[in-house]
VMD Tcl script that builds the backbone (N, CA, C; Angstrom):
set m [mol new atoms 213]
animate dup $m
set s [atomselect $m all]
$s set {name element resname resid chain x y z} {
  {N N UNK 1 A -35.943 54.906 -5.668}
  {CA C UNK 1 A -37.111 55.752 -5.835}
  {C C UNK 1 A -36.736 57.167 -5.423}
  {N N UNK 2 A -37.550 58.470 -5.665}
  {CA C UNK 2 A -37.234 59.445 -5.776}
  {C C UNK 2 A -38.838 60.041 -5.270}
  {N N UNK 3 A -38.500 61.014 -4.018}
  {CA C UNK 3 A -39.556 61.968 -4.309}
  {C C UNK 3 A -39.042 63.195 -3.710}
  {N N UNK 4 A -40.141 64.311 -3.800}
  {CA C UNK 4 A -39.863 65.570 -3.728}
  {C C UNK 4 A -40.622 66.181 -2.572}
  {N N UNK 5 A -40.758 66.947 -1.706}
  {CA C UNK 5 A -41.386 67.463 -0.895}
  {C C UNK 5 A -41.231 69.278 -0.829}
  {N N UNK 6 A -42.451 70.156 -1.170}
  {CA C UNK 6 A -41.899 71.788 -1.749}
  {C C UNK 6 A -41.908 72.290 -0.285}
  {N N UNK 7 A -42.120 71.397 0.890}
  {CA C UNK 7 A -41.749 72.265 2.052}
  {C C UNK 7 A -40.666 72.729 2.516}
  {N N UNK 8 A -40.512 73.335 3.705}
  {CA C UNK 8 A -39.073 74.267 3.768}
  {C C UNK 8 A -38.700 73.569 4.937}
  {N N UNK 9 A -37.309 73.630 6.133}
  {CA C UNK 9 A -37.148 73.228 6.826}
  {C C UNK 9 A -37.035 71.841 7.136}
  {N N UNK 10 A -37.504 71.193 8.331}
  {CA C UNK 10 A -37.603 70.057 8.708}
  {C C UNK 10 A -38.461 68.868 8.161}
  {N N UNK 11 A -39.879 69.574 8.092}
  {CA C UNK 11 A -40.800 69.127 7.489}
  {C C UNK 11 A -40.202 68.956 5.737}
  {N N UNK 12 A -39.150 69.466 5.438}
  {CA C UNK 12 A -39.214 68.686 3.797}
  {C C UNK 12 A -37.983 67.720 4.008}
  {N N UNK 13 A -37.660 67.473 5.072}
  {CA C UNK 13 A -36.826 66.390 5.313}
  {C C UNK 13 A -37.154 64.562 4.689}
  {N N UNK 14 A -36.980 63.994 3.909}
  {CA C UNK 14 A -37.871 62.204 3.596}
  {C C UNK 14 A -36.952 61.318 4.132}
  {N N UNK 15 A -37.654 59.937 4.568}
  {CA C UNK 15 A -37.445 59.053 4.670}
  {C C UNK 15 A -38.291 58.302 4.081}
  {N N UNK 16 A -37.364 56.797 3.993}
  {CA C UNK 16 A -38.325 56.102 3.088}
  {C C UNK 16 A -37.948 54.909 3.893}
  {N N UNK 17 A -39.241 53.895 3.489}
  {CA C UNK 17 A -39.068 52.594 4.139}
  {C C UNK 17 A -39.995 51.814 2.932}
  {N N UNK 18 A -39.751 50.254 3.197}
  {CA C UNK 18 A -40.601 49.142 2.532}
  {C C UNK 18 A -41.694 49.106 3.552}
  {N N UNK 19 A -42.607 48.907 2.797}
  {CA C UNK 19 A -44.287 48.734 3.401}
  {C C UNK 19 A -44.958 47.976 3.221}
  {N N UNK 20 A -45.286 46.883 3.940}
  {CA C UNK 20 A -46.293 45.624 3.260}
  {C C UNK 20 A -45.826 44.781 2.719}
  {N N UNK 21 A -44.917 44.424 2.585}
  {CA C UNK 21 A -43.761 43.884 1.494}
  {C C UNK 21 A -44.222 42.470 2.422}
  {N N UNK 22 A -44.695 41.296 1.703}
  {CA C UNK 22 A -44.834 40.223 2.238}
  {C C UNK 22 A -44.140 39.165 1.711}
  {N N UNK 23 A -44.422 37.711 1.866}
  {CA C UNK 23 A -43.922 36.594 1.089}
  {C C UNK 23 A -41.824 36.754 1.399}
  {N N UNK 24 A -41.653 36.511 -0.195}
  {CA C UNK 24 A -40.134 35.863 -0.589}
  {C C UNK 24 A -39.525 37.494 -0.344}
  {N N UNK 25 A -40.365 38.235 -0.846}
  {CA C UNK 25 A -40.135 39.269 -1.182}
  {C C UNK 25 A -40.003 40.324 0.250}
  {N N UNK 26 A -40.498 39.661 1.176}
  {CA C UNK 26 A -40.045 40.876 2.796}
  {C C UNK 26 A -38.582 40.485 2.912}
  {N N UNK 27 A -37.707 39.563 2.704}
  {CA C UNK 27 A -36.141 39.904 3.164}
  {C C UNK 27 A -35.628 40.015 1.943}
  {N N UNK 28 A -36.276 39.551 0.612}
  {CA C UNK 28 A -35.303 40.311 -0.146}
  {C C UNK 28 A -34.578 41.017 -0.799}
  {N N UNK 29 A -35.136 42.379 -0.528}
  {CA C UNK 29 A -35.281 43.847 -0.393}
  {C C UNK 29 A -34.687 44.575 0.510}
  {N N UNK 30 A -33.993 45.802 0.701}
  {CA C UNK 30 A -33.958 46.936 1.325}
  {C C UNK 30 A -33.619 47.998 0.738}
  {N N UNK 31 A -34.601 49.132 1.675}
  {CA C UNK 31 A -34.470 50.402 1.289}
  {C C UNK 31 A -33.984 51.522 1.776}
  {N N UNK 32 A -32.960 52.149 1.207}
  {CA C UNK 32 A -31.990 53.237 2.255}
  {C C UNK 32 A -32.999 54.123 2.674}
  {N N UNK 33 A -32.760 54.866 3.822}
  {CA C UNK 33 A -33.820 55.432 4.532}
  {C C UNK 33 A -34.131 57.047 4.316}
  {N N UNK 34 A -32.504 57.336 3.601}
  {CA C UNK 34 A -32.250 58.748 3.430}
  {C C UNK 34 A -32.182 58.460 1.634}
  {N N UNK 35 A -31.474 58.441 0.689}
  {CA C UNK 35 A -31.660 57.928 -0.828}
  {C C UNK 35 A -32.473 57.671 -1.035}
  {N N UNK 36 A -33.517 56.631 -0.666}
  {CA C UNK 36 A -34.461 56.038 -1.568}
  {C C UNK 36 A -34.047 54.741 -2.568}
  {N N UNK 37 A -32.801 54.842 -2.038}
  {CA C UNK 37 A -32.015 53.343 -3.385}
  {C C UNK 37 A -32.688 51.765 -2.911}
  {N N UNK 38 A -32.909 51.280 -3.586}
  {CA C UNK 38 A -33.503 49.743 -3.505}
  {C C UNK 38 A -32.429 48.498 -3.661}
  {N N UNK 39 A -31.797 47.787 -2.607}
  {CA C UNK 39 A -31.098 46.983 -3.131}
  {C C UNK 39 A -31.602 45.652 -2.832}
  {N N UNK 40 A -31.215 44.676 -3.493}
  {CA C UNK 40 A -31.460 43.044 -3.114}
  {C C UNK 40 A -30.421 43.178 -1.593}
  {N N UNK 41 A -31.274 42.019 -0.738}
  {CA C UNK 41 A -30.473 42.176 0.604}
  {C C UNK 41 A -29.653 40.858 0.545}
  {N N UNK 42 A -30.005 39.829 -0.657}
  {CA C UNK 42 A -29.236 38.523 -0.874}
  {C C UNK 42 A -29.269 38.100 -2.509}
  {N N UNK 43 A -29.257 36.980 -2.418}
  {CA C UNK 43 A -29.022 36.337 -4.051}
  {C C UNK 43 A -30.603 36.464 -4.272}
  {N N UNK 44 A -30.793 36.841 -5.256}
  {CA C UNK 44 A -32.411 36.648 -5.891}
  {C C UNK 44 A -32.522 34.848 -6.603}
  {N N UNK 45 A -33.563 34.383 -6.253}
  {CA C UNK 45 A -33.989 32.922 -7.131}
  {C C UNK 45 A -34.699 32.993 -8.237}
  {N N UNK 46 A -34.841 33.150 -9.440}
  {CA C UNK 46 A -35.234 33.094 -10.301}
  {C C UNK 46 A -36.491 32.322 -10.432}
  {N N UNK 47 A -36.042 31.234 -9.827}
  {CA C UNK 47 A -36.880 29.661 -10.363}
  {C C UNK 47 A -38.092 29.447 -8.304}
  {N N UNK 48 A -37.654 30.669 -7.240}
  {CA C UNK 48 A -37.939 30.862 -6.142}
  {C C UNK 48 A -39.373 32.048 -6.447}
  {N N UNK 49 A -38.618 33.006 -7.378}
  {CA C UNK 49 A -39.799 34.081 -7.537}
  {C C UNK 49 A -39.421 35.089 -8.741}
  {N N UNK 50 A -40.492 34.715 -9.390}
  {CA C UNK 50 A -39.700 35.398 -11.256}
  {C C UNK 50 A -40.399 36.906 -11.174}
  {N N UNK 51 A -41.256 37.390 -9.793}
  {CA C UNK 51 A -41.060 38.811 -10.098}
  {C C UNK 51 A -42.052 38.890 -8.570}
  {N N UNK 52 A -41.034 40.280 -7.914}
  {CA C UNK 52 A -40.922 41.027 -6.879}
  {C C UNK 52 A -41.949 41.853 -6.820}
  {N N UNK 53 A -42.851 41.703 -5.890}
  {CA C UNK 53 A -43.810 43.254 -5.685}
  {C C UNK 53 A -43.393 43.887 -4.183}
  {N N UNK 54 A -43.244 45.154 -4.214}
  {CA C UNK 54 A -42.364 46.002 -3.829}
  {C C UNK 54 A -43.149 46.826 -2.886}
  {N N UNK 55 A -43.602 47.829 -2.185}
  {CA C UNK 55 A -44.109 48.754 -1.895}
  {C C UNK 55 A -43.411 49.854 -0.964}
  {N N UNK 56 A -43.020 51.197 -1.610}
  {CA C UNK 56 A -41.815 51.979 -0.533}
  {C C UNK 56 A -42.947 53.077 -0.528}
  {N N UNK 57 A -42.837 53.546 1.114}
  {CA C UNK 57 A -43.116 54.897 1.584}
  {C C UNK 57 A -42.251 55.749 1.871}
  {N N UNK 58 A -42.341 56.984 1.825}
  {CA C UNK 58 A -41.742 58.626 1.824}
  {C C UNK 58 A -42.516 59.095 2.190}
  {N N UNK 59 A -41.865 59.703 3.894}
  {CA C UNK 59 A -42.695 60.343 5.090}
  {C C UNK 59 A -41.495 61.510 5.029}
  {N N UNK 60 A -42.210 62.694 5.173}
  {CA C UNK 60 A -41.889 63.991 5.424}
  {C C UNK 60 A -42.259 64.193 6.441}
  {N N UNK 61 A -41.202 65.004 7.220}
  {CA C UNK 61 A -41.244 65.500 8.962}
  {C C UNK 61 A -41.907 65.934 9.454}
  {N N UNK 62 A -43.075 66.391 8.683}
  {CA C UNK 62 A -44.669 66.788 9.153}
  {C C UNK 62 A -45.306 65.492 9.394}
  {N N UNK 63 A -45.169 63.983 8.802}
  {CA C UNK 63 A -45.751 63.073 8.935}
  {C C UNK 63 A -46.913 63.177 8.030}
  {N N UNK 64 A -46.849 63.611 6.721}
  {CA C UNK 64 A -47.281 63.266 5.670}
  {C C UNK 64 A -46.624 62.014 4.862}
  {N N UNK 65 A -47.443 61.552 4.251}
  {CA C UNK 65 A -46.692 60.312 3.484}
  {C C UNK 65 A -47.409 59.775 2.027}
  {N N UNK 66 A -46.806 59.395 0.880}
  {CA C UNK 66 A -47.000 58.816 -0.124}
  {C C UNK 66 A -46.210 57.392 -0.635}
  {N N UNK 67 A -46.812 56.606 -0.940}
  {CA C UNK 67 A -46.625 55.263 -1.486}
  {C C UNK 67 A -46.374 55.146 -3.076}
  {N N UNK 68 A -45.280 54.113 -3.494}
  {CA C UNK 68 A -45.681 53.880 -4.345}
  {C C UNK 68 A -44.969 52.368 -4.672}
  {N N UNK 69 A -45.615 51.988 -5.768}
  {CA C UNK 69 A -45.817 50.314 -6.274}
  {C C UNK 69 A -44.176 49.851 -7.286}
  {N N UNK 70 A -43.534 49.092 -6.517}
  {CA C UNK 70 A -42.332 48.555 -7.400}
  {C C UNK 70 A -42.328 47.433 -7.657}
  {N N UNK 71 A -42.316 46.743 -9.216}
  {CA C UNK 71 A -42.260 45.409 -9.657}
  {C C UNK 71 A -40.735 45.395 -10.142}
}
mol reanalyze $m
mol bondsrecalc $m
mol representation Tube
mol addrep $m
């Protein structure tokens, strides 16, 4: 995931994390904290869970923050 922040300094600094992420789907996920890249943290099951709901936040150093929804 990707976002943008038009502040200057510290405050346009992001991090990102998984949020809410429950079920099959809380370990088998992670999200780099500085990128934003999404990787599987193990083997995915097909026939375990035929589709992932996701949720990553991006907090800027002011402690503003936006969400958004990954299937």
């Amino acid at each position: 995931v990707n976002a943008t922040d038009a502040d200057e300094g510290p405050n346009s600094e992001l991090t990102y994390s998984l949020r809410g992420t429950a079920g099959i789907a809380s370990g088998a996920f992670q999200v780099d904290s500085q990128t934003g890249e999404i990787t599987a943290a193990g083997k995915l099951d097909y026939e375990a869970a035929a589709l992932y709901e996701l949720e990553v936040q991006a907090r800027d150093g002011g402690d503003l923050s936006a969400r958004a929804k990954v299937l």
